[in-house]
Every structure is written in C-alpha cells, then in structure tokens.
PDB file of N, CA, C and O in Angstrom, chain B, residues numbered from 101:
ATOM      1  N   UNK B 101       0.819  -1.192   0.000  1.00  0.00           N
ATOM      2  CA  UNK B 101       0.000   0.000   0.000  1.00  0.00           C
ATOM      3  C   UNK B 101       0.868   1.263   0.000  1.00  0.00           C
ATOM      4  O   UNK B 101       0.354   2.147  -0.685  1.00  0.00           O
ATOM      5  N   UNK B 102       2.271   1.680   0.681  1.00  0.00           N
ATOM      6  CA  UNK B 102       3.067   1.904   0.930  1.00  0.00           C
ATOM      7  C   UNK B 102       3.712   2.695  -0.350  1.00  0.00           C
ATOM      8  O   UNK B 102       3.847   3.914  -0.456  1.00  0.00           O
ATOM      9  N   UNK B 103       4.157   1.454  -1.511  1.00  0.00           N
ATOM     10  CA  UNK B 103       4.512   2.167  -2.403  1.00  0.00           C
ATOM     11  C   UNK B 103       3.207   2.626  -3.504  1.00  0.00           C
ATOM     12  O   UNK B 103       3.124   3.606  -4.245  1.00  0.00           O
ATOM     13  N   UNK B 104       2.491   1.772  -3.327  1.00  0.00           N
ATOM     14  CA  UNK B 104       1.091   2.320  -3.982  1.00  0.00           C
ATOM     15  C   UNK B 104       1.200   3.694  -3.924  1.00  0.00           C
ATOM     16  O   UNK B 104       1.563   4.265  -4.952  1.00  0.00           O
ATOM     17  N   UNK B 105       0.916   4.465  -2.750  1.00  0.00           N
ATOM     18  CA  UNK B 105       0.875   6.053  -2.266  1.00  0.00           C
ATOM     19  C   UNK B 105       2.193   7.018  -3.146  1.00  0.00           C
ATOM     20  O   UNK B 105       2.205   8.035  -3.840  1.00  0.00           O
ATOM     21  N   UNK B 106       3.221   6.025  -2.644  1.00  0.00           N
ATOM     22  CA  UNK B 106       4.384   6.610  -3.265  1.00  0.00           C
ATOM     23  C   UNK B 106       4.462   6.815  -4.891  1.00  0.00           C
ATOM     24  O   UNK B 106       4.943   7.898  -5.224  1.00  0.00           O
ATOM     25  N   UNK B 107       4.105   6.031  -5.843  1.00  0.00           N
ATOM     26  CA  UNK B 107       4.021   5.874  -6.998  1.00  0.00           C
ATOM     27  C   UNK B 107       2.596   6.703  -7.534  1.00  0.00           C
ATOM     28  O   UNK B 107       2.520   7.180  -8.666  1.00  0.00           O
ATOM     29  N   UNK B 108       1.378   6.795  -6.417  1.00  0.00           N
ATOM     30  CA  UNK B 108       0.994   7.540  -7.126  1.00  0.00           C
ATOM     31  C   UNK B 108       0.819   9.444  -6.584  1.00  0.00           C
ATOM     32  O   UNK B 108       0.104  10.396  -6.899  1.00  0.00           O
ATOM     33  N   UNK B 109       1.881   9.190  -5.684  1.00  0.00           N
ATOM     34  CA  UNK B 109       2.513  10.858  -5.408  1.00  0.00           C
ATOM     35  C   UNK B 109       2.967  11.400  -6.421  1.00  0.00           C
ATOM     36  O   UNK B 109       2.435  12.278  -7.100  1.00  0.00           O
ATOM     37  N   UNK B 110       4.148  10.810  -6.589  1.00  0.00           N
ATOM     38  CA  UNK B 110       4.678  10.755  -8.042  1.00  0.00           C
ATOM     39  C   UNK B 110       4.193  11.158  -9.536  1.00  0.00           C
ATOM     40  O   UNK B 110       4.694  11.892 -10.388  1.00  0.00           O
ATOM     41  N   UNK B 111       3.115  10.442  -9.504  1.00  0.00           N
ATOM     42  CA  UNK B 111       2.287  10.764 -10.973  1.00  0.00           C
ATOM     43  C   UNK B 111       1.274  11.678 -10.893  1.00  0.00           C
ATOM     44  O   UNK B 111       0.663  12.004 -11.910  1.00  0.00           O
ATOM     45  N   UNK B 112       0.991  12.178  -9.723  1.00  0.00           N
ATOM     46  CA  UNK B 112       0.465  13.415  -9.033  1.00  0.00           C
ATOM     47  C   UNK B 112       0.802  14.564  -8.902  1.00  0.00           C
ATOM     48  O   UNK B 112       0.022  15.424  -8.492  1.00  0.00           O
ATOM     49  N   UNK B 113       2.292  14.850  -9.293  1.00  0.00           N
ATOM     50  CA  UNK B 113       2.629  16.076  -8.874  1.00  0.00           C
ATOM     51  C   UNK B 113       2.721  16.636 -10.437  1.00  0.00           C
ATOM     52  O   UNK B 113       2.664  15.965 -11.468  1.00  0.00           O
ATOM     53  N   UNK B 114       2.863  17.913 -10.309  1.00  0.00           N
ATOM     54  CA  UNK B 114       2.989  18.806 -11.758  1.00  0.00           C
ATOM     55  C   UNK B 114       4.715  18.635 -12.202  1.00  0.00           C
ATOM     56  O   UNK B 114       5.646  17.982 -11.731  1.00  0.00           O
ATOM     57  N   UNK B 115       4.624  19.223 -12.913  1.00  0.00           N
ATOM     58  CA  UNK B 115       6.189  18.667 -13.428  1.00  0.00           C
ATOM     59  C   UNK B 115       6.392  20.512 -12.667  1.00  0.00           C
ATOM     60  O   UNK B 115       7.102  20.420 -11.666  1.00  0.00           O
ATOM     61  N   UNK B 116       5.956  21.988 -12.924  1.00  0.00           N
ATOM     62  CA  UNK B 116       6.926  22.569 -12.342  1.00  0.00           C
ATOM     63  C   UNK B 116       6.219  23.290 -11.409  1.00  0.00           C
ATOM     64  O   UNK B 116       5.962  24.487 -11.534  1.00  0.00           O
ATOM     65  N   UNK B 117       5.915  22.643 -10.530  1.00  0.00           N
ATOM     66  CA  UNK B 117       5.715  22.600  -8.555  1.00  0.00           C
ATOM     67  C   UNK B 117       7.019  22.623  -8.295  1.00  0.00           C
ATOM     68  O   UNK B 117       7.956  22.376  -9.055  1.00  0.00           O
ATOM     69  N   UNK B 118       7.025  22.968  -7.049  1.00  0.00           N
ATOM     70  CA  UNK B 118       7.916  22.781  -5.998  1.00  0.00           C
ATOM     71  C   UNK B 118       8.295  21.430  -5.802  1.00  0.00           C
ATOM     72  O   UNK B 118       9.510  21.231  -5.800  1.00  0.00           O
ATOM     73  N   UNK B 119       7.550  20.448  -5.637  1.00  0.00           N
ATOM     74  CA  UNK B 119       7.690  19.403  -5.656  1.00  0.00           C
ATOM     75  C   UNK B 119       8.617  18.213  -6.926  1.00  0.00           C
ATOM     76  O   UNK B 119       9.389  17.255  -6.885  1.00  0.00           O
ATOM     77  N   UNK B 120       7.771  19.225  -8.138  1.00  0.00           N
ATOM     78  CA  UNK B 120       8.589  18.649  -9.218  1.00  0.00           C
ATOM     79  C   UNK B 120       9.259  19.032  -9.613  1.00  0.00           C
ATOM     80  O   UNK B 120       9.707  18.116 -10.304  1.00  0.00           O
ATOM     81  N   UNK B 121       9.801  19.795  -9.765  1.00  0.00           N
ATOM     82  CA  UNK B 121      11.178  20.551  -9.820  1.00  0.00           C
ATOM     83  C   UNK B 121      12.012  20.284  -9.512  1.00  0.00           C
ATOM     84  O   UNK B 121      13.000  20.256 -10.246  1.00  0.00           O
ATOM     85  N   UNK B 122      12.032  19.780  -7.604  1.00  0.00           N
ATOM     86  CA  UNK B 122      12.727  18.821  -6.766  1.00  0.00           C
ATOM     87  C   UNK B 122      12.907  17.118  -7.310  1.00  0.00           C
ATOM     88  O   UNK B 122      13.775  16.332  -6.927  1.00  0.00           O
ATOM     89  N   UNK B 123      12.090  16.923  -8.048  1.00  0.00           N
ATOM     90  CA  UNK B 123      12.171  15.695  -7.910  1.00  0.00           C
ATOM     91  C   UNK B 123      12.989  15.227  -9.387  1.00  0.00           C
ATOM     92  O   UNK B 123      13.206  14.080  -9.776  1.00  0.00           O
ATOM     93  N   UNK B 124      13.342  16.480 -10.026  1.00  0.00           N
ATOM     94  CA  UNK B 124      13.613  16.417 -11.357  1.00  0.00           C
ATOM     95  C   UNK B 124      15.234  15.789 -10.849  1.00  0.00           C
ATOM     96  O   UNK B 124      15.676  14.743 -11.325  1.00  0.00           O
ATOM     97  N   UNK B 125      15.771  16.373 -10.123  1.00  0.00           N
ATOM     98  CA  UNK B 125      17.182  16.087  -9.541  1.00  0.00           C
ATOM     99  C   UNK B 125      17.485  14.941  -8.931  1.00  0.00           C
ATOM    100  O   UNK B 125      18.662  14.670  -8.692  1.00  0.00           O
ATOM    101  N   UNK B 126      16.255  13.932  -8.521  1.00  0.00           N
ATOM    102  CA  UNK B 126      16.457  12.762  -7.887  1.00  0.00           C
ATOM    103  C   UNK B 126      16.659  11.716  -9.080  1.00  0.00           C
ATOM    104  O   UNK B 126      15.907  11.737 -10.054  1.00  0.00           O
ATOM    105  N   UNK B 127      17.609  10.887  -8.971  1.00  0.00           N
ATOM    106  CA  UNK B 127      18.406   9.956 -10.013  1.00  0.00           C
ATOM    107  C   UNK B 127      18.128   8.289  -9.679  1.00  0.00           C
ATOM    108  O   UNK B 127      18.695   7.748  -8.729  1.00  0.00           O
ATOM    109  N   UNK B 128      17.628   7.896 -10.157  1.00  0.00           N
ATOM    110  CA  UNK B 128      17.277   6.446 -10.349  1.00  0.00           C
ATOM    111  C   UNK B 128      19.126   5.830  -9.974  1.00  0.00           C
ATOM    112  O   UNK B 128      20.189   6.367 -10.286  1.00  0.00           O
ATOM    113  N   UNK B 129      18.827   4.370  -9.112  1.00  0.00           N
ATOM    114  CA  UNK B 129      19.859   4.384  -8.276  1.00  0.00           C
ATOM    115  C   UNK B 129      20.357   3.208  -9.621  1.00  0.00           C
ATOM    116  O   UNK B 129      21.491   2.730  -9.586  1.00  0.00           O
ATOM    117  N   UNK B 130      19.590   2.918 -10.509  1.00  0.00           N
ATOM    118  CA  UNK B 130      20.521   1.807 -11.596  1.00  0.00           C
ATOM    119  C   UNK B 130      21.435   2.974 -12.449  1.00  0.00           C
ATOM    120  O   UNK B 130      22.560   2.711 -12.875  1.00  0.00           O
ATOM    121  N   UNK B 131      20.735   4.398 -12.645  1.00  0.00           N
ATOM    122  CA  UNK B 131      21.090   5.488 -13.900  1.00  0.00           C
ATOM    123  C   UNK B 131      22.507   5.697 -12.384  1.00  0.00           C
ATOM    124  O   UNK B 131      23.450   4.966 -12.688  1.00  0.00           O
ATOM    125  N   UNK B 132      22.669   6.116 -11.613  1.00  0.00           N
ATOM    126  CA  UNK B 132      23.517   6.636 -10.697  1.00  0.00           C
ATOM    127  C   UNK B 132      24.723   5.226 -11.030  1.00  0.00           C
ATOM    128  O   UNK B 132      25.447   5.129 -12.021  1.00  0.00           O
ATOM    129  N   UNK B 133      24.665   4.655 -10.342  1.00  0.00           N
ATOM    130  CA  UNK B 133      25.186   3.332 -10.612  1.00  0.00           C
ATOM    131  C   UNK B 133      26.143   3.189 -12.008  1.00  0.00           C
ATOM    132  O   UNK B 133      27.331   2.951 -12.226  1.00  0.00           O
ATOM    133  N   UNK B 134      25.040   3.446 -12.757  1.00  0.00           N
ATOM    134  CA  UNK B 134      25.653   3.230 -14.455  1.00  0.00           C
ATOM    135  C   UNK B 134      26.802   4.866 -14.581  1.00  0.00           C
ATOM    136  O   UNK B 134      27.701   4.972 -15.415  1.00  0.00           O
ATOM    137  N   UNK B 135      26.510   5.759 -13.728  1.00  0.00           N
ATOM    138  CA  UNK B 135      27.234   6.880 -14.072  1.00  0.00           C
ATOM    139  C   UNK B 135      28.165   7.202 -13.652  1.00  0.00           C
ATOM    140  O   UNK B 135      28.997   8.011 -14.063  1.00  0.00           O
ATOM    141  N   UNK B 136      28.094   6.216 -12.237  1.00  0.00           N
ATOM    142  CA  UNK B 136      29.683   6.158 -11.378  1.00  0.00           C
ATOM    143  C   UNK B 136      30.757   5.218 -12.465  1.00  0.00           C
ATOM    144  O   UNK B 136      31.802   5.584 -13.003  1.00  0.00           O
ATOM    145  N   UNK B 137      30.031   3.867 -12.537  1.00  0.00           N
ATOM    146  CA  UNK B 137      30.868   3.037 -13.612  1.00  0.00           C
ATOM    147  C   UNK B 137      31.225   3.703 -14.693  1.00  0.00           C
ATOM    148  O   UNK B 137      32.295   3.432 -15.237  1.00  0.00           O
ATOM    149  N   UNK B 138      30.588   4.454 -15.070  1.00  0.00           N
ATOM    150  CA  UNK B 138      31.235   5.432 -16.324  1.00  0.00           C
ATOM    151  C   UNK B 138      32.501   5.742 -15.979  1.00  0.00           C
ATOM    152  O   UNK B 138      33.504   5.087 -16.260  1.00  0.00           O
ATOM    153  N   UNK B 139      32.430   7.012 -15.205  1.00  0.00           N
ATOM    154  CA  UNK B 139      33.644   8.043 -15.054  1.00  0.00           C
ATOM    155  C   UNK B 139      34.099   7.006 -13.999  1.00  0.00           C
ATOM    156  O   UNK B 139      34.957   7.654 -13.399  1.00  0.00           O
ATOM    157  N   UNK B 140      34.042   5.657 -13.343  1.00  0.00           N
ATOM    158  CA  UNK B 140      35.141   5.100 -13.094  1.00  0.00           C
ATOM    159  C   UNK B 140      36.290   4.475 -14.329  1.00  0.00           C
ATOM    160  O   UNK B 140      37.516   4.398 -14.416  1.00  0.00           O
ATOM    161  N   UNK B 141      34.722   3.974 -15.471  1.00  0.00           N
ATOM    162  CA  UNK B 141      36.087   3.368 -16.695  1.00  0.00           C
ATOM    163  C   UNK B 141      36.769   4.634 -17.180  1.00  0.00           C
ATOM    164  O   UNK B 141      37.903   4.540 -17.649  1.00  0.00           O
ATOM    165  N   UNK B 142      36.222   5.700 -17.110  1.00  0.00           N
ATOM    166  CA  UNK B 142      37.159   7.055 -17.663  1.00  0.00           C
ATOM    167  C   UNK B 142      38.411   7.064 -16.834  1.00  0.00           C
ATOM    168  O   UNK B 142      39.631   7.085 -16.997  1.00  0.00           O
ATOM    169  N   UNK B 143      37.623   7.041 -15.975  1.00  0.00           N
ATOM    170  CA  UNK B 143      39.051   7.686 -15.130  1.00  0.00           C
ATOM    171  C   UNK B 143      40.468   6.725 -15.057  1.00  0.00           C
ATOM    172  O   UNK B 143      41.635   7.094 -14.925  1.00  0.00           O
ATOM    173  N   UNK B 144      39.933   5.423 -15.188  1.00  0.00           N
ATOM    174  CA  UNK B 144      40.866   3.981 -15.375  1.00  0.00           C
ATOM    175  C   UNK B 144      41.741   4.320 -16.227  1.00  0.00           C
ATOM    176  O   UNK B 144      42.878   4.705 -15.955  1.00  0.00           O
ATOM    177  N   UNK B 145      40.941   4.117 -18.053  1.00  0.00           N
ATOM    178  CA  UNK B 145      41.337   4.477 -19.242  1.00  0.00           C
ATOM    179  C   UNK B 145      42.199   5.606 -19.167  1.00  0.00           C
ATOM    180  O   UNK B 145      43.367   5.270 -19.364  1.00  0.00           O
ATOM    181  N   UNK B 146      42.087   6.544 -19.002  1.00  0.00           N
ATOM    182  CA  UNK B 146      42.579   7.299 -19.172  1.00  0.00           C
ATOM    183  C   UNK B 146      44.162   7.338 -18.372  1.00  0.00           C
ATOM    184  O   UNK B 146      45.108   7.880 -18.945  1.00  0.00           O
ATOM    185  N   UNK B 147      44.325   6.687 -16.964  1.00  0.00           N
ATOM    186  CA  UNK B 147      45.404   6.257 -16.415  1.00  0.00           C
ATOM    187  C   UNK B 147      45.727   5.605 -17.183  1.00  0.00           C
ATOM    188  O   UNK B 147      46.601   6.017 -17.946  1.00  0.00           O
ATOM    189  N   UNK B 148      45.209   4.344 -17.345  1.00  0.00           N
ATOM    190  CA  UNK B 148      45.946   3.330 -18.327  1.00  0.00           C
ATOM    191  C   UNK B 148      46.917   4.046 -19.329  1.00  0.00           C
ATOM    192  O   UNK B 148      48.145   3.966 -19.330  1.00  0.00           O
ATOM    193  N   UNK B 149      45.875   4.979 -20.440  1.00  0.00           N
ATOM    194  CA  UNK B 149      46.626   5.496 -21.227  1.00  0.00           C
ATOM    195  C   UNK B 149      47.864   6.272 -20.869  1.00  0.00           C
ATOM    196  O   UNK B 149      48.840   6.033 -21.580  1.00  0.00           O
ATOM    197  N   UNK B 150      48.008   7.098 -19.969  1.00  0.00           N
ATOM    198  CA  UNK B 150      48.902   7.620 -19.239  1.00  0.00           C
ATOM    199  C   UNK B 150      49.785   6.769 -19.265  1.00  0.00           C
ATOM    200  O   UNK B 150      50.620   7.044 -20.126  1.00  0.00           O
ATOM    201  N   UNK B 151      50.041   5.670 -18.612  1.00  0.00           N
ATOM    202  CA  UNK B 151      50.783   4.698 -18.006  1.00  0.00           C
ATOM    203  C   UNK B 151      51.350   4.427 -19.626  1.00  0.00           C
ATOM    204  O   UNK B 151      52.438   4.937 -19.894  1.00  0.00           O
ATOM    205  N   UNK B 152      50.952   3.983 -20.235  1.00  0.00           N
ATOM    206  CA  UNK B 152      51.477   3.518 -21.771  1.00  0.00           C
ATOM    207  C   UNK B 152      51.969   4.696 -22.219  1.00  0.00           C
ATOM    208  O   UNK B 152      53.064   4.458 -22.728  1.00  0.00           O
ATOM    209  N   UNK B 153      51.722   5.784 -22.282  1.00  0.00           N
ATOM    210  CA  UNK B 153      52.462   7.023 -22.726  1.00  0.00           C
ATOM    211  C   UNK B 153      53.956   7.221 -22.212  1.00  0.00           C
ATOM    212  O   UNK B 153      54.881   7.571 -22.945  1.00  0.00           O
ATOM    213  N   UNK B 154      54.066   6.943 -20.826  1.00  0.00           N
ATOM    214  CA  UNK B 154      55.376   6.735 -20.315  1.00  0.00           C
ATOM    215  C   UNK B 154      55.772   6.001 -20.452  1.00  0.00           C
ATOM    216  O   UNK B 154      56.971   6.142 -20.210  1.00  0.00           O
ATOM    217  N   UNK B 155      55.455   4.705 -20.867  1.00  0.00           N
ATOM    218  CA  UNK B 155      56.420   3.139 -21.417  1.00  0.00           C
ATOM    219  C   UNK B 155      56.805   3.798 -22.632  1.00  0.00           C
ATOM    220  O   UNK B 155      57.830   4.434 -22.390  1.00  0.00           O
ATOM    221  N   UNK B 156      56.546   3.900 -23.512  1.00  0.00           N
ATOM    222  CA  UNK B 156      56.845   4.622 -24.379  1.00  0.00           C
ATOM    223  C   UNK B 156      57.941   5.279 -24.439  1.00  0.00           C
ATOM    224  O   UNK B 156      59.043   5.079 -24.950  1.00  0.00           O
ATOM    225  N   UNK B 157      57.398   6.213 -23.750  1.00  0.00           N
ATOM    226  CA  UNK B 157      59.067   7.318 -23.659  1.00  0.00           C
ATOM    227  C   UNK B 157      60.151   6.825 -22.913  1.00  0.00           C
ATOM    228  O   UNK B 157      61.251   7.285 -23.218  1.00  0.00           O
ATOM    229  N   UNK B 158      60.093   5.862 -21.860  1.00  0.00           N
ATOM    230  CA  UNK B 158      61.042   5.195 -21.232  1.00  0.00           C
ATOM    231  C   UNK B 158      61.388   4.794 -22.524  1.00  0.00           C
ATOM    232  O   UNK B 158      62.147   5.567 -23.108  1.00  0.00           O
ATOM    233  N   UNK B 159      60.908   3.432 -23.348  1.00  0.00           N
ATOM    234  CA  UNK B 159      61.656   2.848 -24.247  1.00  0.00           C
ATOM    235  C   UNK B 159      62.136   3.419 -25.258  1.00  0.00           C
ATOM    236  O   UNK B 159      63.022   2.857 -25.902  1.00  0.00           O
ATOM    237  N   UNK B 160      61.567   4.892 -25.683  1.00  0.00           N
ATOM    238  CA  UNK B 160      62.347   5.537 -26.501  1.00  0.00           C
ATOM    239  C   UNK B 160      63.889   5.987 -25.880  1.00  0.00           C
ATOM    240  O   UNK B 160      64.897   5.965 -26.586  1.00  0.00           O
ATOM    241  N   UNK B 161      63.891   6.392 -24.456  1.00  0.00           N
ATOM    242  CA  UNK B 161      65.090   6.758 -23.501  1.00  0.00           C
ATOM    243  C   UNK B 161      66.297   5.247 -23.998  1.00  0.00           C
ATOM    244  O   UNK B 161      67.392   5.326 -24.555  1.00  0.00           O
ATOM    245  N   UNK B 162      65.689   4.235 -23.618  1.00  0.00           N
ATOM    246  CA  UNK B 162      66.835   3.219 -23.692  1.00  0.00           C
ATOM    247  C   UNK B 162      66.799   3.179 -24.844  1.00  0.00           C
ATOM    248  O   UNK B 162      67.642   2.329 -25.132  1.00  0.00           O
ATOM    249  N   UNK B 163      66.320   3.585 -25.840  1.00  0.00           N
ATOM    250  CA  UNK B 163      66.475   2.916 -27.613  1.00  0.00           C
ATOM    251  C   UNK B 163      68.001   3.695 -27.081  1.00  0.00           C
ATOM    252  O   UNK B 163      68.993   3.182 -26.562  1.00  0.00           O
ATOM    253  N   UNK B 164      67.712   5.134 -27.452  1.00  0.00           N
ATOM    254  CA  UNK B 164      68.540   6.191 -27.621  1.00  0.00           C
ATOM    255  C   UNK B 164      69.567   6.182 -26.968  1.00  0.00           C
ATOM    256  O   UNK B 164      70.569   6.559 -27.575  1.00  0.00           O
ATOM    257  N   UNK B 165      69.736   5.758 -25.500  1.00  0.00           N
ATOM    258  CA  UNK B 165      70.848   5.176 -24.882  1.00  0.00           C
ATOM    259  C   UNK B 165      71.694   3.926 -24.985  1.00  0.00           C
ATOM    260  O   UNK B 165      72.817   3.718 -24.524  1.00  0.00           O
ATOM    261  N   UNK B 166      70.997   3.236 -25.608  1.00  0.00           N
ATOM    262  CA  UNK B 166      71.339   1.814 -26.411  1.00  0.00           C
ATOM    263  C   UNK B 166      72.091   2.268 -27.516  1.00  0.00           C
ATOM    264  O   UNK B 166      73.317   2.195 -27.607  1.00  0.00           O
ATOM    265  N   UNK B 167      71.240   2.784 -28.434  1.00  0.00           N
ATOM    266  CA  UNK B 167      71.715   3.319 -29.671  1.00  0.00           C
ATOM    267  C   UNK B 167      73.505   3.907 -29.362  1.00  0.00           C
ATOM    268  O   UNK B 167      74.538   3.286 -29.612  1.00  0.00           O
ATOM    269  N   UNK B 168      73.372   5.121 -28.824  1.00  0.00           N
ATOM    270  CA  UNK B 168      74.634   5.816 -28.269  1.00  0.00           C
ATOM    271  C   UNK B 168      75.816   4.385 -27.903  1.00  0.00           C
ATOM    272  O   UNK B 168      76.807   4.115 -28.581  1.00  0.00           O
ATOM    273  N   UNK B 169      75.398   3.723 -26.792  1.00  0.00           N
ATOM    274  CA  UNK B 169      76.556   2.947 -26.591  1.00  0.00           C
ATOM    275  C   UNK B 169      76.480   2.137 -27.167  1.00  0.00           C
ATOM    276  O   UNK B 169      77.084   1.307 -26.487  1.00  0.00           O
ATOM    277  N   UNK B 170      76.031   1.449 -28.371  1.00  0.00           N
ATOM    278  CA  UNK B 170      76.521   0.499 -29.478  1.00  0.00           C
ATOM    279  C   UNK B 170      77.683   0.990 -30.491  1.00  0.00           C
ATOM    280  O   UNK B 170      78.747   0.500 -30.871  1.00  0.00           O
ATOM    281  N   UNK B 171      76.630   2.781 -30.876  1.00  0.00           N
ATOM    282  CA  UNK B 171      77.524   3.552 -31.887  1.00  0.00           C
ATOM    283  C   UNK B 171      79.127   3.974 -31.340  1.00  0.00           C
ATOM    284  O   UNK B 171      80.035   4.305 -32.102  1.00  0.00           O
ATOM    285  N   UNK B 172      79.233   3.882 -29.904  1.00  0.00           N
ATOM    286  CA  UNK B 172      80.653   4.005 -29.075  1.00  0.00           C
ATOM    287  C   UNK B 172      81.473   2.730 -28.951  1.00  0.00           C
ATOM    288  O   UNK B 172      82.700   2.642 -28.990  1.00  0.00           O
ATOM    289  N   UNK B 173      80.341   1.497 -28.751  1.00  0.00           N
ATOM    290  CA  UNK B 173      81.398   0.728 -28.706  1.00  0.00           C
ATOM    291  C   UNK B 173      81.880   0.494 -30.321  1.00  0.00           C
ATOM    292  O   UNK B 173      82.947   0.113 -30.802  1.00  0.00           O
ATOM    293  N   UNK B 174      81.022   0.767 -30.724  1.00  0.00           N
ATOM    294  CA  UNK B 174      81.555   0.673 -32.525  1.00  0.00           C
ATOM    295  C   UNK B 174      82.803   1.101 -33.199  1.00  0.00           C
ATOM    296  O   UNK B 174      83.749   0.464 -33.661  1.00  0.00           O
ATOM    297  N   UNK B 175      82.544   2.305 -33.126  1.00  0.00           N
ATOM    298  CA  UNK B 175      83.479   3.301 -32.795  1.00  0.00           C
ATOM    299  C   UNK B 175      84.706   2.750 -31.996  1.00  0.00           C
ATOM    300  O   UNK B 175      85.737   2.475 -32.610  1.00  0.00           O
ATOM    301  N   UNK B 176      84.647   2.631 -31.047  1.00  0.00           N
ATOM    302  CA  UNK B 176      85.797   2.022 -30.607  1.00  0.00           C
ATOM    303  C   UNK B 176      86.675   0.862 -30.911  1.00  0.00           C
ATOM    304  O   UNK B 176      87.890   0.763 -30.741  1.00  0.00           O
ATOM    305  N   UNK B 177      85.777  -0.048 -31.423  1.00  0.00           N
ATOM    306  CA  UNK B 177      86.196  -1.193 -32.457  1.00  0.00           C
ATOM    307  C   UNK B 177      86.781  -0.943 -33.668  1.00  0.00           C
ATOM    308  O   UNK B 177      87.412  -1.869 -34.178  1.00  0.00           O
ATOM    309  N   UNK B 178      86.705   0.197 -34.291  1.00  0.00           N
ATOM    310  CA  UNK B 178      87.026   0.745 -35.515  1.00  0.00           C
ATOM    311  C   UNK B 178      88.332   1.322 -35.372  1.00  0.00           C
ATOM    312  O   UNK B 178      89.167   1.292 -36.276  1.00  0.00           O
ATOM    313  N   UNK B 179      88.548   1.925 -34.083  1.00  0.00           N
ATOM    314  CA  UNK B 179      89.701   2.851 -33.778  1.00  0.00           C
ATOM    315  C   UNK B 179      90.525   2.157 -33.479  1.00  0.00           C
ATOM    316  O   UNK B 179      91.680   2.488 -33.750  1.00  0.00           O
ATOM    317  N   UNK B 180      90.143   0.340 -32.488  1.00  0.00           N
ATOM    318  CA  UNK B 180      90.852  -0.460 -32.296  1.00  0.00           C
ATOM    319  C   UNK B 180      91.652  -1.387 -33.535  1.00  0.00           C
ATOM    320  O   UNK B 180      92.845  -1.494 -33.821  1.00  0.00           O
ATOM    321  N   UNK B 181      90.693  -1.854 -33.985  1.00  0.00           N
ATOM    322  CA  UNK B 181      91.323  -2.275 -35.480  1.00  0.00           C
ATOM    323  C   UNK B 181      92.205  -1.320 -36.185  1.00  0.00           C
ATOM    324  O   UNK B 181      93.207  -1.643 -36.823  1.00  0.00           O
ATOM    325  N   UNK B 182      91.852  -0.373 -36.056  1.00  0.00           N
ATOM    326  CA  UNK B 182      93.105   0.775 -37.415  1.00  0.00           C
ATOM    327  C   UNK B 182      94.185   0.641 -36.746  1.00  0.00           C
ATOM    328  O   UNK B 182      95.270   0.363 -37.257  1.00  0.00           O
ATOM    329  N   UNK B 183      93.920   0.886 -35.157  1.00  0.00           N
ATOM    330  CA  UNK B 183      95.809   1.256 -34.450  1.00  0.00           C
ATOM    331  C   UNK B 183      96.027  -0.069 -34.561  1.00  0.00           C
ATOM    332  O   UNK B 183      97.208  -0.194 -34.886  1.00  0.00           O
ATOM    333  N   UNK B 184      95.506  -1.136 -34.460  1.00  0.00           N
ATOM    334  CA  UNK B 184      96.105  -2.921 -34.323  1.00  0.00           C
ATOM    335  C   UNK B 184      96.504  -2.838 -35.807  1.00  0.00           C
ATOM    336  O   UNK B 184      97.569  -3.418 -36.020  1.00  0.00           O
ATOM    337  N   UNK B 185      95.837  -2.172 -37.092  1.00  0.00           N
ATOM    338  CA  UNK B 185      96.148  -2.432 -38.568  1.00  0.00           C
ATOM    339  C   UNK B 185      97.384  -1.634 -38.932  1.00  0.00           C
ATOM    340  O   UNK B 185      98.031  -1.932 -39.937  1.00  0.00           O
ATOM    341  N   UNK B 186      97.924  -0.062 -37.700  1.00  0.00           N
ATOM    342  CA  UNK B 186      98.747   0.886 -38.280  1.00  0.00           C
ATOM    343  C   UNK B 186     100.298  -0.167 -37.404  1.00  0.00           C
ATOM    344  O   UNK B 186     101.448  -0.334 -37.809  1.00  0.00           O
ATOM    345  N   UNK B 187      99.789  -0.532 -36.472  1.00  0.00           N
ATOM    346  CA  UNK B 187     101.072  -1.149 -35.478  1.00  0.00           C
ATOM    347  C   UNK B 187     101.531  -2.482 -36.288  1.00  0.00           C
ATOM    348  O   UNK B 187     102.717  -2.805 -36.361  1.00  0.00           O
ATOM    349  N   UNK B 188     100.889  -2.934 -36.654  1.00  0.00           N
ATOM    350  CA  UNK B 188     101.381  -4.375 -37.509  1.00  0.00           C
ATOM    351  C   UNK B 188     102.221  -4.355 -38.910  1.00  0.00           C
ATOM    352  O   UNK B 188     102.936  -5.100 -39.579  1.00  0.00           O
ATOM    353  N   UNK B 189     101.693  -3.050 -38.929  1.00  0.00           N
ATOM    354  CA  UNK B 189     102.428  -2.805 -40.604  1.00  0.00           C
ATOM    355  C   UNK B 189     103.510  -2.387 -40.299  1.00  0.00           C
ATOM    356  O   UNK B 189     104.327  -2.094 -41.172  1.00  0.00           O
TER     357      UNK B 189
END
C-alpha cells in the first residue's frame, strides 16, 4: 500500500511545482550506478593510457641510450682495429 501512495505521489505532482522541480534532480539508483561506472572506466582508461604514454618514452630513452653505446662501442672497435692495422704494418 506503501509504495502504492508513493508511486501515485509521483504521478500526481505537476512537473513545475515545488515538488517537481525537486524531484527532477532525484536519479534512479541503476542510472547513478551506471554513471559512477562510467567516469570510473574514464578515469581507469585514461590512467591506463597515461601509463602507456610513459612506457613509451622510457623505451624511446633506452632505444637512444642503447643506440649511443653500441655507436661508441663501434666506434671504438674501428679505432681499435686501425691502431692494431697501423702497429702491424
């Protein structure tokens, strides 16, 4: 009987009363629910993406630091061979 009253309060009131006006702001607790899970997957995603944005640039850091000390030890292999190729002759 309870919600009987309640449901038909509800379909009783004018849409712009005092009453309905107020009630325009009250949110169905599945729509609330569904809107937290939203801007929780946003807010996830969007870390996530973050997080991959900096793997990224880390691995661009070691390419580039990799890169450098290959092209040195290279380099150094090259300089080693010529003086081992100028001393032998």
């Amino acid at each position: 009987m309870e919600r009987f009253k309640v449901i038909e309060r509800e379909t009783k009131t004018k849409a712009y009363s005092k009453e309905g006006l107020g009630a325009a702001t009250k949110i169905d607790p599945k729509e609330k629910e569904k809107e937290e899970i939203t801007i929780w997957l946003s807010v996830s995603a969007s870390a996530n993406y973050y997080n991959i944005i900096t793997s990224i640039v880390v691995i661009y850091r070691l390419n580039i630091i990799l890169s450098v000390a290959v092209m040195s030890l290279y380099v150094c292999y090259i300089g080693c061979s010529i003086a081992h190729h100028i001393y032998r002759c």
